[in-house]
C-alpha positions, -999 to 999 in steps of 0.1 A, spaced: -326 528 -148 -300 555 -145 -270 549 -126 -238 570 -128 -211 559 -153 -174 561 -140 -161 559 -180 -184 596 -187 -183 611 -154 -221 610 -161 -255 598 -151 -267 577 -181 -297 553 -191 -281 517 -188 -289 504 -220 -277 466 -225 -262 450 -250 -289 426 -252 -325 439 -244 -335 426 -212 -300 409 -202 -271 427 -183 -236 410 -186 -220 419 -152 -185 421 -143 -176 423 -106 -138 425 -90 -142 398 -65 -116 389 -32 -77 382 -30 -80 352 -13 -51 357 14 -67 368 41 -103 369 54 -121 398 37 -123 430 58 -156 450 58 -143 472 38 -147 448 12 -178 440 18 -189 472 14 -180 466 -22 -199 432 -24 -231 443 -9 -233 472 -34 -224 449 -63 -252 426 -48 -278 459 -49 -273 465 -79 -276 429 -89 -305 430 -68 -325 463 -88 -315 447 -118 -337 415 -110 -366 439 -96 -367 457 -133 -372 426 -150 -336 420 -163 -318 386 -164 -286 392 -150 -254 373 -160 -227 382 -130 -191 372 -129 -167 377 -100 -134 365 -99 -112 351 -77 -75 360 -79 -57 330 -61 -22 339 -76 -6 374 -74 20 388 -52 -1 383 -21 -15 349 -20 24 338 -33 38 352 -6 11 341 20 17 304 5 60 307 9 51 319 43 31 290 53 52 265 34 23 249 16 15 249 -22 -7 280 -35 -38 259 -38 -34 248 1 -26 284 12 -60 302 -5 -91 271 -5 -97 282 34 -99 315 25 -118 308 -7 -144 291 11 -142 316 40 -155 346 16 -182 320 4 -194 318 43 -189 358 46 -212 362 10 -238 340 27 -240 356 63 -246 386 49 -276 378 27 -253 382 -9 -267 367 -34 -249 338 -61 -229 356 -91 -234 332 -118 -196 321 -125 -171 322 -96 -138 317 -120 -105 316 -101 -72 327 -117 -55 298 -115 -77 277 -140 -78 298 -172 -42 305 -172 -44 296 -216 -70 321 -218 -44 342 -209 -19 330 -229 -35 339 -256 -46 370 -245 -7 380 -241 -2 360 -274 -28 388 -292 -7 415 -280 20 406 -292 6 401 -329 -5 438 -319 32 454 -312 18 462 -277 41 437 -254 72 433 -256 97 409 -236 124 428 -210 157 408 -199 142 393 -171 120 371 -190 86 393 -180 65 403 -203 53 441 -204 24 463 -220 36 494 -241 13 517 -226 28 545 -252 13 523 -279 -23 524 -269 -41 560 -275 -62 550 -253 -49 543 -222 -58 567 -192 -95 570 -207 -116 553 -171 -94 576 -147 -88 605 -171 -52 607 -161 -33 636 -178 -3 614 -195 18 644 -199 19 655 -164 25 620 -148 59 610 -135 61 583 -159 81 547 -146 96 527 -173 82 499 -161 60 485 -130 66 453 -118 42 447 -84 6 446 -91 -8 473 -75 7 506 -75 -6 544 -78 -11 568 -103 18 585 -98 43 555 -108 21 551 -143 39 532 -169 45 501 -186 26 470 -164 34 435 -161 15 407 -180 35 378 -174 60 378 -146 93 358 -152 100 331 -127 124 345 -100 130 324 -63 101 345 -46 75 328 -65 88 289 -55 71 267 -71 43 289 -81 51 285 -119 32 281 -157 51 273 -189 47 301 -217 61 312 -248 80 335 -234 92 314 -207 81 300 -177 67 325 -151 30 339 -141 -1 363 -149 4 394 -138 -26 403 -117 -47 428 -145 -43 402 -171 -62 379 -150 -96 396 -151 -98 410 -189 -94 368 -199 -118 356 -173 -146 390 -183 -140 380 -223 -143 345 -221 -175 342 -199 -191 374 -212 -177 381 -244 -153 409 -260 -176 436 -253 -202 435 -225 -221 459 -208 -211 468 -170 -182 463 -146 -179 471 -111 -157 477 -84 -142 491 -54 -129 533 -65 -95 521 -54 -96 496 -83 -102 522 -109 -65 530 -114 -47 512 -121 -63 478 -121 -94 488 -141 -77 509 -169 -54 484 -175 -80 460 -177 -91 480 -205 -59 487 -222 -53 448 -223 -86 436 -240 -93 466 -260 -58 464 -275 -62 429 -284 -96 432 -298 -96 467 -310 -128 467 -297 -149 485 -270 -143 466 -236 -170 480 -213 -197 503 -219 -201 510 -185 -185 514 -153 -198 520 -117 -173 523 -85 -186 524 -51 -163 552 -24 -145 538 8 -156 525 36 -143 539 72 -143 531 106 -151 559 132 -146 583 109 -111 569 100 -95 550 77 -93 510 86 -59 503 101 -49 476 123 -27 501 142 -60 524 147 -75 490 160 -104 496 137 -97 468 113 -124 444 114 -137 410 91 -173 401 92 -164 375 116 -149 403 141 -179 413 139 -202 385 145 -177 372 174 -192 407 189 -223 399 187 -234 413 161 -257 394 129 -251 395 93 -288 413 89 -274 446 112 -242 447 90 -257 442 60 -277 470 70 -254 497 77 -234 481 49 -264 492 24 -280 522 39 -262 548 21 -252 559 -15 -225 537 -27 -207 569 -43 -206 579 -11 -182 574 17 -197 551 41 -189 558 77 -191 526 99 -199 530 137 -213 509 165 -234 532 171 -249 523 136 -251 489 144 -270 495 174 -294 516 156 -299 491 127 -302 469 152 -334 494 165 -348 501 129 -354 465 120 -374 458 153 -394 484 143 -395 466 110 -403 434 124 -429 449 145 -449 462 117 -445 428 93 -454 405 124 -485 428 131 -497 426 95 -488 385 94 -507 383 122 -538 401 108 -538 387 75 -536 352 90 -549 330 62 -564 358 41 -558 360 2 -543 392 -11 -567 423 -20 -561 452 -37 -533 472 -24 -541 504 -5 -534 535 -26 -506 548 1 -488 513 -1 -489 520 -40 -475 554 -34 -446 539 -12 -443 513 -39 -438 540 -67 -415 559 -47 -388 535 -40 -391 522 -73 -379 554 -88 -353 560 -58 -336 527 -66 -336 532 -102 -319 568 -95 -283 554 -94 -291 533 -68 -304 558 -44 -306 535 -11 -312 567 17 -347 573 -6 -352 535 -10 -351 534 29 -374 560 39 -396 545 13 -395 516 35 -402 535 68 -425 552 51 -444 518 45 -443 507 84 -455 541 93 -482 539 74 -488 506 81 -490 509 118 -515 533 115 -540 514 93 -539 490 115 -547 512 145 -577 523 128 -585 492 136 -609 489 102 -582 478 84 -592 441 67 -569 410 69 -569 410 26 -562 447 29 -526 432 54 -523 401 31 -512 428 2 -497 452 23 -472 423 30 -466 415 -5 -456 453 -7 -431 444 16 -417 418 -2 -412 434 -30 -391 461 -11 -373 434 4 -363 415 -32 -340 448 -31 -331 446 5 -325 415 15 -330 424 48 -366 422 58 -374 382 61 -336 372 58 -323 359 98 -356 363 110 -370 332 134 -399 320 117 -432 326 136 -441 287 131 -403 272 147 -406 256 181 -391 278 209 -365 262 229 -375 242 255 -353 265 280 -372 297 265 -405 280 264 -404 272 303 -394 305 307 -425 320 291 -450 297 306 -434 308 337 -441 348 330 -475 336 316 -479 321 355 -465 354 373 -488 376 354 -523 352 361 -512 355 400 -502 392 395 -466 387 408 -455 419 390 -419 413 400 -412 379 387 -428 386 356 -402 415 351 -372 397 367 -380 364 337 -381 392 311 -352 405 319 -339 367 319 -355 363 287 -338 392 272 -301 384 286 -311 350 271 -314 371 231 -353 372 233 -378 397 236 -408 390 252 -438 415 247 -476 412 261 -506 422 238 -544 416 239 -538 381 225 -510 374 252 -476 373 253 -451 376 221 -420 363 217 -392 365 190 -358 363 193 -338 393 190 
């Protein structure tokens, strides 16, 4: 598998640590807010990747944080006048909701911030014994970025040409304020009662320190890929680096991936643009998990992704003609054991094999899958085309969809009971058709439909799914 490393600038050979096993680091939510889409652009690429890893064989160990104490969440939790833990547990939970509505699968370890606060203790404690923190008046506690040889490696920042900050106290800032970073924040009023004791008095982790303890302890001192958002690159990520490699003096990450931005109409998400939208904006709309998780996916995560309604409603279009094909084939396989797959469906097979093992190359990966239903529907109106020959068509499918996660996920299962509403409904088309009453077979379609389902009529009657 080749996939392009942000550390090189280069397309490389991932190569674990560990034949067969990929230790996975993944930047997960600030849990102050809902998470916008934006984010879950991120997420659904991680969860790719995650997902080709499985498809190649690998056992994958996957880590994603959750920071529940920076600047954010403490000021989110003063606002509301509750304690820290009160403030961020909805929204904790919330993103849980999010990861499952859009088909996402389970990183192994979820750690949150808040309960390895000694891990970073020590952590801070090690750069000391190094001479790479040091303690300002305040009673913060800072990293010497002049110390480390290092530092600026991931974004390949020119050092000489930067306007350089003596020191940078907020958590997130840009490239062009580079300098000395926080690792432990001294107490001051704005934080309340959001407080640890340390040796260097009591205050709290400054937000990079929090995910190069929680990556070392559950994945060791080096490990083999870390992912993210591009906007985490600098200065999160290289001072992710910076922290762990100058307290081990070993290599932190061999490699890196970092998927582009997400925008809205063509713009970037702004409330004031009115384009600013969480997953549950957009499933208030209307809209289902599968169709975003859709658009979310089909494109090269290197690549901006522009989101549209107009790509909903054509995702929304693709996957009928998805399910079309996979209820046609269910339907002719029926109860038939898998035969040899047809040479085509092997050829699909091969294609988007190598496509997703080309840095993740999802536009190939989905006309592999088109490809497939094409080819499908027209063995099928050959009409030789044996139920074993449809039994391993559809395991082809599955296979694409292990990658996916698109093809059987929110579907309603040919087998669940219709409503009783719906059901009535249909028996009553099934009536206006036998006495030829043209018109009320169209006007309970069109009920039908404003209803969510889709009702179609075939040799073997009429077919219903919901939409």
């Amino acid at each position: 598998m080749q996939i392009y490393n942000s550390l090189t600038r280069r397309k490389e050979a991932l190569i674990p640590i560990e034949s067969g096993h990929v230790r996975m680091y993944t930047c997960g939510p600030t849990v102050y807010n809902f998470a916008h889409i934006g984010n879950f652009r991120a997420y659904t690429f991680e969860d790719i990747l995650r997902r080709v890893l499985l498809f190649n064989g690998c056992r994958v160990t996957q880590v994603m944080n959750l920071t529940d104490v920076d600047d954010k969440t403490i000021r989110g939790a003063g606002a509301a006048a509750v304690p820290l833990k009160t403030f961020t547990a909805p929204f904790i939970q919330a993103f849980f909701d999010d990861l499952k509505a859009l088909n996402v699968q389970s990183a192994e370890v979820y750690p949150a911030a808040t309960d390895h606060i000694p891990e970073m203790l020590s952590l801070v404690g090690k750069l000391f014994e190094r001479g790479l923190a040091y303690k300002s008046d305040d009673g913060s506690v800072y990293f010497s970025v002049a110390k480390l040889p290092g530092y600026g490696k991931l974004a390949h920042l020119d050092r000489a040409n930067l306007r350089a900050g003596a020191r940078v106290a907020n958590d997130e800032y840009e490239k062009e304020s580079y300098g000395d970073f926080a690792l432990w924040k001294g107490w001051d009023s704005n934080d309340g009662d959001v407080v640890w004791e340390s040796p260097w008095g009591r205050g709290r982790p400054g937000w990079h320190l929090e995910c190069s303890a929680m990556a070392m302890k559950y994945l060791g001192e080096t490990f083999d890929l870390h992912t993210g958002g591009i906007d985490n690159l600098f200065p999160h990520h290289e001072n992710e680096i910076a922290q762990a490699e100058g307290a081990t003096g070993k290599p932190f990450v061999n490699f890196w991936m970092h998927c582009a931005h997400l925008r809205v109409n063509g713009e970037k998400m702004s409330k004031s643009l009115g384009n600013f939208f969480t997953l549950r904006d957009l499933l208030q709309k209307g809209w289902s998990g599968r169709e975003i998780r859709y658009v979310l996916i089909n494109g090269h995560y290197r690549q901006p992704l522009n989101f549209t309604f107009d790509a909903l409603d054509a995702a929304r279009t693709s996957l009928a003609r998805v399910d079309e094909c996979v209820d046609a084939l269910t339907a002719l396989a029926g109860s038939a054991a898998a035969g040899l797959v047809p040479p085509w469906a092997t050829h699909v097979c091969n294609f988007f094999t190598a496509s997703v093992n080309d840095d993740l190359n999802m536009p190939e990966a989905f006309a592999a899958l088109f490809s497939l239903v094409r080819e499908s529907n027209s063995a099928m109106r050959v009409g030789s085309f044996k139920p074993e020959s449809a039994a391993a068509v559809l395991k082809v499918f599955d296979a694409l969809d292990s990658v996916f996660g698109l093809i059987r996920f929110g579907r309603t299962a040919h087998e669940e009971a219709l409503p009783p509403e719906i059901e009535a409904l249909v028996h009553a088309r099934a009536t206006a058709r036998a006495n030829k009453d043209w018109r009320g077979s169209d006007r309970i379609r069109e009920e039908l439909a404003s209803k969510g389902w889709e009702v179609r009529d075939s040799k073997e009657g009429q077919k219903i799914k919901k939409l």
